[in-house]
N, C-alpha and C positions, 0 to 999 in steps of 0.2 A: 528394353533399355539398351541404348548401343554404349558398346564393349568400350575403354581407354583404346587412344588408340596406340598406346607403348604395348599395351600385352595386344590390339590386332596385329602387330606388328611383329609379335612375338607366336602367335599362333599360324601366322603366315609363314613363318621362316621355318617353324615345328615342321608344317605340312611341305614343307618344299622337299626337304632332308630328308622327311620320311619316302617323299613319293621319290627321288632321286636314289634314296636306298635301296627300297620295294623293287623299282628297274634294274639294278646296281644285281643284286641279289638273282633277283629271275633270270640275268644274263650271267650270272656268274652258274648257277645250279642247272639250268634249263636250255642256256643259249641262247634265250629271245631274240639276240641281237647278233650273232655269230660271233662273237669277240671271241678270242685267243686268249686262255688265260695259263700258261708252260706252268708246269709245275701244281702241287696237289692244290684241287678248291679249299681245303681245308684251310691249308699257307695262306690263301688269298684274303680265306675270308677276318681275318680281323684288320687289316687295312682296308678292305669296304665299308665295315663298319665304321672305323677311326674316321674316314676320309667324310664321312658324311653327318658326321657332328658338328663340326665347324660351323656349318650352314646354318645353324641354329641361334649363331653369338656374331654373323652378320654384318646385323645393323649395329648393333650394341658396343664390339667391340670389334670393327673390320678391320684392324691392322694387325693385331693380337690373332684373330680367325683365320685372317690372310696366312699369316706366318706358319701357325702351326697345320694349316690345312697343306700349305707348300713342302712342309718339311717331310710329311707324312709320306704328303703322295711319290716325291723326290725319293725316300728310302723304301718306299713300294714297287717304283718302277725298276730301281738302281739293281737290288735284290732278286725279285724276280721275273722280268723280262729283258729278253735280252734284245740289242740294240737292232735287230732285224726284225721283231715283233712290235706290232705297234698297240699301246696301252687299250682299254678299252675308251666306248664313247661315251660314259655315262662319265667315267672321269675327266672326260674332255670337257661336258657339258657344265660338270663340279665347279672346274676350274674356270670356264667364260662366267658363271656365277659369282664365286671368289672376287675374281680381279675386277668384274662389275661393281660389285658392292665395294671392294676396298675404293674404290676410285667416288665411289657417290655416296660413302659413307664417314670418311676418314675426314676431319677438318683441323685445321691452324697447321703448327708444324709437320705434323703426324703425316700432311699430305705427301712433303718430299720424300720421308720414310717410305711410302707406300709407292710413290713412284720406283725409289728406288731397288725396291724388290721387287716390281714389275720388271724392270730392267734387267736387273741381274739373271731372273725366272727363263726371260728371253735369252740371254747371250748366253744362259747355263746349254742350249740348243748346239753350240757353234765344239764342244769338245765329241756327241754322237757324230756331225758329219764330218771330224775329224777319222772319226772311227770306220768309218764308211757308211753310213746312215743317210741317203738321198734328198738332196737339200727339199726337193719339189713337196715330199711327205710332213716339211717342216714351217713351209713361206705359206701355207694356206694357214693353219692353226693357228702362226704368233700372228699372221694379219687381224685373226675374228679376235686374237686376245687383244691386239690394239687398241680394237675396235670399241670391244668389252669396256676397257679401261676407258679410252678418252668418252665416249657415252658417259659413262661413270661419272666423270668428272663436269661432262655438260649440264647432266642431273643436276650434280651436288649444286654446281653455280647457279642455276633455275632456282633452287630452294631456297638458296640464302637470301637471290635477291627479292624471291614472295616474302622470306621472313622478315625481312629489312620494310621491304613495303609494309606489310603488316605493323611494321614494331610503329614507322612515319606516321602508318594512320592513324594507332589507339596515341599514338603524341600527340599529332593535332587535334583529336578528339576531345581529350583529356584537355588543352593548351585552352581552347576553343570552350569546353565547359567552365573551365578556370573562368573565364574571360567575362563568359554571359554571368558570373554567379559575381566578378567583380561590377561586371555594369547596371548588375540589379540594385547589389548590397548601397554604389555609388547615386541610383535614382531615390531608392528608398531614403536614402542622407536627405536627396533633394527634396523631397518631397516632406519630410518631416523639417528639413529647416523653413520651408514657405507655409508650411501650415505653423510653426515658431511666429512666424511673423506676422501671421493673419489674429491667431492666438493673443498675441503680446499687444496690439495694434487694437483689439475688441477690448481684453480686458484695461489695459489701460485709459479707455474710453470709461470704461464701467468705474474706474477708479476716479477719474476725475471727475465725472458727473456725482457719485457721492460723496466726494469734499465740497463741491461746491452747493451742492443742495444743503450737505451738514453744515455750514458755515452761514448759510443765508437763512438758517433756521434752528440755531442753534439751541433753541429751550424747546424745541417740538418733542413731541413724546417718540417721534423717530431719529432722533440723533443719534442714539446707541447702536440702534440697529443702522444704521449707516456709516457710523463709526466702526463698526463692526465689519459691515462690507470693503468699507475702504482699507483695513487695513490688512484682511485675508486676500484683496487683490494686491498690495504691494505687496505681500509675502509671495504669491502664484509670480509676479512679475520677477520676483528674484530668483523664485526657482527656474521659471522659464532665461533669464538672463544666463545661471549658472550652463541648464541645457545647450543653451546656441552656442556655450566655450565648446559642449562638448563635438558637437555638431558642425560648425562651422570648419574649416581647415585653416593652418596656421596663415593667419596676413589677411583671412577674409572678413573683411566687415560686416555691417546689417545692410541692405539694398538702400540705396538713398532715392533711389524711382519707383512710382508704384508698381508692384508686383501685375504682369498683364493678365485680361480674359479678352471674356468673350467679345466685348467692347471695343480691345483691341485686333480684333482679327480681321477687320478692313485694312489696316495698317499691313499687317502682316500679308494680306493678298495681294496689296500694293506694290510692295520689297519684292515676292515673290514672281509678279509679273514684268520688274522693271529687271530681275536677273534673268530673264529669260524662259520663265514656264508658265505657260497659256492657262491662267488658272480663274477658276470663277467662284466666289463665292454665293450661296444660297442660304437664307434663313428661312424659316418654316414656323408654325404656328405663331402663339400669342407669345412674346419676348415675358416673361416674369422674372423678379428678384434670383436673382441667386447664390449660394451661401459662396464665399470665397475659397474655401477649398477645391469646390467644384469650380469656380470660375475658371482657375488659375488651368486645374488640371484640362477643361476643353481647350485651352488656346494651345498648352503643351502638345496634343494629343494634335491637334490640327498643323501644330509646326512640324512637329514629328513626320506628320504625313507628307508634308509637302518639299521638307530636306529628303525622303524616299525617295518620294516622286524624281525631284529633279536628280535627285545619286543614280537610279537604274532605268530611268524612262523620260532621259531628258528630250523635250519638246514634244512630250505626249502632253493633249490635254486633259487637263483634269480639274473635276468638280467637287468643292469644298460643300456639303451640305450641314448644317446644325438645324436640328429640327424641334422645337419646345413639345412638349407632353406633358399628359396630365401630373403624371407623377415622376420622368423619367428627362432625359434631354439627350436626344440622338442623333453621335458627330457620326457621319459618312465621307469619306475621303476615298474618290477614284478615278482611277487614268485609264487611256486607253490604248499607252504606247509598249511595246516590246519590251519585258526586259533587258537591260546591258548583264545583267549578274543578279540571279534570285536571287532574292532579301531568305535570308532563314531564319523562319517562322519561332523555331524550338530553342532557341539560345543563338546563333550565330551573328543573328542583326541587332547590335549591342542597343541602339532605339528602340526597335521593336519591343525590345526585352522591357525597356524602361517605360513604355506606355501602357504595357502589361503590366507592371509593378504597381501605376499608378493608379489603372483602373480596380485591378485589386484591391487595395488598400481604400478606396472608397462605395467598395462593394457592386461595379459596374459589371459589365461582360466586355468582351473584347474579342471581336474578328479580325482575322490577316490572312489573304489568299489571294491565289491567281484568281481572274475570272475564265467562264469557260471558253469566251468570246474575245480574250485576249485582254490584256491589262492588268491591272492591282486593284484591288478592293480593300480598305481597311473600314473598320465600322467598331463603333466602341456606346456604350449604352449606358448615360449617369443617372444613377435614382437623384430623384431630387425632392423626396420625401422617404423620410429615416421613417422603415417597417419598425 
């Protein structure tokens, strides 16, 4: 299982301090390094020590780390070496670390802080060559400390702007799911107010037909039982009536046109050739009755395809297929032109989304893909016999 990465980041920084100690150490007791150190190792060693804790608190707290790492090593050197002596390199090394990290650690105000006692670190330089201390021993170190820092600082801005990136994209991801879960929620309305009306539209058929049968037979031994009928479809009428208040959005009526199918989808290939996209329709098998739900949703399902078509692959052509089956009725919709802008599949193409909802809800399947051969493929599959 891989580690948080605040404590890898914490075990990294452990291990820096340690191995910078370890050196720090070997060249203090052994010389590994030849460094000069005036005066007893004993003196020395609890400022090697001190000096290489900071390293630890870094990332965490670089301004705080920076400071007292500064101050330390400042009354380390001030104390025991004197100004013709030059510090050791591991504290050299310390310090490009330090002012690295202050510089690509430190954010908001905290930043000028940190500049500023990068500055001062530097110009505290300009009182030794007052002393006689030779400038040449001095213009190479604060160059890599520059260097150190503005690196530092290129880091830090690298980071923010992935973080920034990152934060845009879970927005628009988030923005974008928002989006598809409102164009489903807003098909599903559609879908349940056309089946309202297909619903309303039958049974009041069923209602009238048993008033008038009850009325032109009035002494029959089925007038109750029709009586009966008629008056639990005016009750369904009213609850359906109440439903479309809820259903419906404020100002919209009942449709005053028939609701379109499959019937009308010459119409529709019409419109869609007169706007400019080479489109052909194909029927297939033996044409049979089919229940109004299903109608409504293949003409959808075929518009749907063919506003695709012409939004990403205008003046590609493309072939409208509906195909009758035994128990099934399958729309094929495909072109053969380039995308301008992938349709997304998974929520992004708020259509898409909503022909998906549709064929769900009546128990179909539904495909949407590139072909391999270039073009779009949508295919969607209606039972037309309730398992």
């Amino acid at each position: 299982m891989a580690l948080p990465v605040a404590l890898r980041h914490r075990l990294l920084d452990v291990g820096l301090a340690a191995v910078l100690l370890a050196l720090s150490l070997a060249d203090l007791f052994r010389g590994v390094l030849d460094d000069v150190y005036p005066q007893s190792v004993w003196a020395h060693l609890p400022f090697v020590v001190a000096v290489a804790l900071p390293l630890v608190w870094r990332r965490t707290y670089p301004l705080t780390a920076f400071i007292v790492f500064a101050v330390l090593q400042t009354t380390w050197i001030a104390l025991l070496f004197p100004v013709d002596v030059q510090p050791p390199l591991v504290v050299f090394l310390q310090l490009l670390v330090m002012v690295y990290s202050v510089g690509a650690y430190t954010a908001g105000r905290a930043v000028w802080a940190a500049g500023a006692v990068v500055a001062v670190g530097l110009l505290a330089d300009i009182p030794t060559v007052v002393a006689g201390r030779p400038w040449g021993e001095l213009a190479g170190p604060d160059v890599l400390l520059l260097v150190a820092y503005t690196f530092g600082l290129l880091v830090a801005g690298l980071r923010r702007q992935a973080v920034e990136h990152q934060r845009r994209a879970e927005r628009a991801e988030r923005e974008q799911q928002e989006a598809a879960e409102s164009a489903a929620a807003a098909e599903r309305a559609r879908i349940a107010r056309e089946l309202h009306d297909i619903v309303s539209h039958d049974v009041s058929l069923m209602v009238l037909q048993a008033s008038v049968e009850r009325q032109a037979h009035p002494d029959d031994s089925t007038a109750a039982t029709l009586a009966s009928i008629e008056a639990t479809g005016r009750e369904a009428l009213a609850e359906l009536r109440r439903m479309l208040g809820v259903l419906r959005a404020d100002g919209e009526g009942a449709p005053l046109a028939p609701q379109p199918g499959v019937a009308q989808l010459p119409d529709l290939v019409e419109n869609a050739r007169a706007a400019g996209l080479p489109v052909r329709l194909v029927v297939a098998g033996r044409p049979v009755p089919i229940p109004p739900g299903l109608d409504i949703a293949a003409y959808r399902i075929v518009q749907e395809a063919l506003t695709n078509a012409a939004k990403h692959a205008a003046g590609a052509d493309v072939t409208a297929t509906v195909c009758y089956g035994d128990r099934d009725l399958a729309i094929e919709v495909v072109d053969d032109g380039a995308r301008t802008a992938p349709p997304a599949l998974e929520g992004g193409g708020h259509g898409l989304v909503g022909v998906r909802e549709r064929v769900s809800v009546l128990g179909g399947t539904f495909e949407a893909a590139p072909r391999p051969d270039g073009g779009f493929r949508l295919r969607a599959t209606l039972p037309l016999v309730v398992a």
